[in-house]
N, C-alpha and C positions, 0 to 999 in steps of 0.2 A: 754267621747267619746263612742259614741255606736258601736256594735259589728261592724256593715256596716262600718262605718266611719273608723273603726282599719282597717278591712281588706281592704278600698282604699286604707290607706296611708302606708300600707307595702305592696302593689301592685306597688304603686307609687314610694318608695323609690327602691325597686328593679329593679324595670326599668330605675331608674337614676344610678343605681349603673351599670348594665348592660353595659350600653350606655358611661359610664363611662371606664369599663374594654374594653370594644370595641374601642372606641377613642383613651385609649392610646397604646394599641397592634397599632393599625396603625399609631400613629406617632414612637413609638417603632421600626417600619420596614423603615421607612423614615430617619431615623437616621443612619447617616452614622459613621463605624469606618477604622482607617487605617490600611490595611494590611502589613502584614511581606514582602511580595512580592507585590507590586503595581505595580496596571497596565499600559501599557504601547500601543501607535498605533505610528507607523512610515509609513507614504507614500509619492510612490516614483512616478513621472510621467517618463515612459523612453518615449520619442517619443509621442505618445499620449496615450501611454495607461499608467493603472494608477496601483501601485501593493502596497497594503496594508497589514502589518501585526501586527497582535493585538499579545498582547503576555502579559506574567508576567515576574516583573524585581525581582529576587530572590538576594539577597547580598552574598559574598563568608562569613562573618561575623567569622573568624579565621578559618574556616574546612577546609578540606581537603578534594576537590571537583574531580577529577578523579577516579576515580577506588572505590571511598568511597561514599559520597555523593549522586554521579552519578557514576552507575556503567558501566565498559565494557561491550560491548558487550551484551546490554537489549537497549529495546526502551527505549526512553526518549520525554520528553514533547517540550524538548527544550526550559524551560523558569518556569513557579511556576504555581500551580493552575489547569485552565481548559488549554486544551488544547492550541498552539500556533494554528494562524490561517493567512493562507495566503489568499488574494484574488485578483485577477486580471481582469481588464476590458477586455482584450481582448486577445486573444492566446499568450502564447510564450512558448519560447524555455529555462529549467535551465535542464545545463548541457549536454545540447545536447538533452532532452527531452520535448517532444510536451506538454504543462499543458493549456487546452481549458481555455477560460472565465470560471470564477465562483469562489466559493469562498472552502477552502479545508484546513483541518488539516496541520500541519506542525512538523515532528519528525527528529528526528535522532538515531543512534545507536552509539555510542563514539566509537572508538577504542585504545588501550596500544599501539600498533603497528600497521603501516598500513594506507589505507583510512579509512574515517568515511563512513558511510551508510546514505546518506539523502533519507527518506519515505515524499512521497507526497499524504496522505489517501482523500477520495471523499467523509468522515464523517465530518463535521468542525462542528461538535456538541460535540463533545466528553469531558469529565471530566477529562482529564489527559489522561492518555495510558488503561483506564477502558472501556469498552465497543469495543475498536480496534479491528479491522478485517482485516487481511491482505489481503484476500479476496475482500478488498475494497481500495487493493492500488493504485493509479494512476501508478505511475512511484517507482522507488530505484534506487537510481543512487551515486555512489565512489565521496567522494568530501575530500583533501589534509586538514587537518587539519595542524595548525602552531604553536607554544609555543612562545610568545613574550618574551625578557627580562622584563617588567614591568608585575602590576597587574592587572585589575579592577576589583572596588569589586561591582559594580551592573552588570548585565546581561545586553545587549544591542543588537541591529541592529541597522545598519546602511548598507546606501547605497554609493558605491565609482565608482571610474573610468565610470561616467557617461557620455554617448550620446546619439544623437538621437534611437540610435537602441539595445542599451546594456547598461548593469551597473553589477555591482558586489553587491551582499548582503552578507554582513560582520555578521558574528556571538562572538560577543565577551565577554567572562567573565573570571574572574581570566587571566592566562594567555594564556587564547585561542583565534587565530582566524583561523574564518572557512569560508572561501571562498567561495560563490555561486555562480557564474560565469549564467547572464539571456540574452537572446537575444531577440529582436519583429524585424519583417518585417514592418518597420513603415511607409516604403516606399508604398508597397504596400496598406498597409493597410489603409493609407493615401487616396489615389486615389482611391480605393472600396469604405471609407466610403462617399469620396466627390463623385462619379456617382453616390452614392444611396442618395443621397440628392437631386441632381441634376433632377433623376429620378423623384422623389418626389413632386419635384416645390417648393424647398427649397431654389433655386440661390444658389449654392455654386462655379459656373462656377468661379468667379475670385478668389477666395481659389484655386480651381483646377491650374489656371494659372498659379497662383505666385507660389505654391508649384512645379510646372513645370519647372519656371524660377528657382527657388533655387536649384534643383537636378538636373536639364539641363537633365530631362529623361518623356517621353511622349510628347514631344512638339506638336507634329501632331494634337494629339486628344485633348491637349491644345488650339492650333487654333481656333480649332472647339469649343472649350467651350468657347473663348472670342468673336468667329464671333456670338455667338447665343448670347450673353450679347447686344453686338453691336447691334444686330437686334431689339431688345428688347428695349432700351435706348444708345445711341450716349453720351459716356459723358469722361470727362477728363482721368478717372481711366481705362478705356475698350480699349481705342486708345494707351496710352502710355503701357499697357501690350502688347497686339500684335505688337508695334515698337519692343519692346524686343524679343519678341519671334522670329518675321521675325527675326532679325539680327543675334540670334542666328543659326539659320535654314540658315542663309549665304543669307541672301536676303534683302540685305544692301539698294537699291533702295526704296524697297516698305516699309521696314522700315521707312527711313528718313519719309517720306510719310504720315505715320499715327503719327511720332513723331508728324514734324510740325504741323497737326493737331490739333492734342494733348494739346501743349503748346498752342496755341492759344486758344483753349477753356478754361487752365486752366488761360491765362492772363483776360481770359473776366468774369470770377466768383468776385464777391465780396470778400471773403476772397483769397486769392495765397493760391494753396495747399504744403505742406510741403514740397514736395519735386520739386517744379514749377523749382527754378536756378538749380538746379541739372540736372533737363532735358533738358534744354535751354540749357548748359552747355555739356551736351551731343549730345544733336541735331547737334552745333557748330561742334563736335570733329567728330561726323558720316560723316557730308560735307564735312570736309576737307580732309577725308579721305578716299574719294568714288572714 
């Protein structure tokens, strides 16, 4: 082999070899192992808005986790790893406190005696309680910690006493739970997002209605969003909402009026819409009792 020829082929090998140590470094980082604490995402719709929280599920695994593990009266992560992290689509209320749309760290401080301390930070980047700024707290707010008779031994949330406008977010491990009491104006919030749709040229006028009819609240300016439906297209679904609506609004005559209508166009469709004898069925029971 001549000198030229040596020095291609240990150019060449080096470069495979390179190519080599490069390849497998990046499946090397591709490779997943399982942590001590595994991750965890739990979300909650209350009403329409939607409240997610990412977090790490650490095991009680024999220690002795108050006062030791996790101590009093320091911030805590409230979970393993990087930080716990709430995020919420749309405004609410924990604890009595205002937390905007976005998304946001989630601590607390334990206490031996007493409430516990829940911090709501506006960092949701953070690696544990390392980089913290108090300076950067949203809200601190007293929240009733409770000592169950049983144990569990992973960390969890969960979400209880759900409805349209609240739920409770549960904090549970060994034998702790911790109570976060959330509220949304869903009502409102409800009818903002459906006008700005509306606004839009989105049609969300018969979402407006029905949600109208469901809370028997706005009905006026429900009228108004089924008569501009009406204007628009005449059809089964626009006439038997404003029957409803009139009757609610106590205006039993004009009602029947757009029932019967109503039923007749949905008799004349090729398929009966779902709820066709039920309206027939009502239309009946409004005549008889006009």
């Amino acid at each position: 082999m001549t000198p030229r020829n040596f020095r291609l082929t240990q150019g060449i090998l080096s470069l495979v070899a390179m190519i080599s140590l490069t390849t497998g470094a990046a499946l090397a980082q591709q490779v997943r192992f399982p942590s001590p604490s595994s991750g965890a995402v739990v979300k909650q719709t209350i009403g329409i808005t939607d409240v997610t929280i990412t977090y790490s599920r650490p095991g009680v695994k024999g220690r002795e986790i108050w006062g030791k593990l996790v101590p009093f009266n320091e911030l805590w992560r409230t979970g393993a790893n990087a930080a716990t992290v709430m995020e919420v689509s749309d405004e609410v209320m924990i604890e009595g406190q205002k937390l905007p749309a976005g998304k946001y760290s989630f601590f607390t401080i334990p206490a031996q005696t007493g409430d516990w301390t829940l911090v709501v930070n506006k960092n949701p980047n953070l690696g544990g309680t390392a980089g913290y700024k108090q300076e950067e707290d949203v809200f601190r707010a007293k929240v009733k910690a409770q000592m169950m008779p049983t144990s569990r031994e992973w960390l969890e949330f969960s979400f209880e006493d759900l409805s349209d406008s609240a739920a409770t977010m549960v904090l549970y491990w060994e034998r702790l739970r911790l109570p976060v009491k959330m509220t949304v104006n869903t009502n409102d919030l409800a009818f903002a997002k459906a006008r700005t749709a509306v606004s839009a040229g989105q049609g969300a006028n018969i979402g407006f209605a029905n949600y109208a009819l469901q809370t028997n609240s706005n009905l006026d300016e429900a009228l108004k969003m089924i008569d501009a439906s009406i204007a628009v297209q005449e059809t089964y679904r626009n006439h038997v909402i404003k029957a409803r609506l009139l009757e609610k609004m106590g205006k039993k005559a004009d009602a029947v009026k757009f029932l019967e209508k109503g039923v007749a166009m949905g008799k004349a469709l090729k398929s009966a819409p779902f709820d066709l004898a039920d309206n027939e069925k009502l239309l009946a029971a409004w005549k008889g009792t006009k």
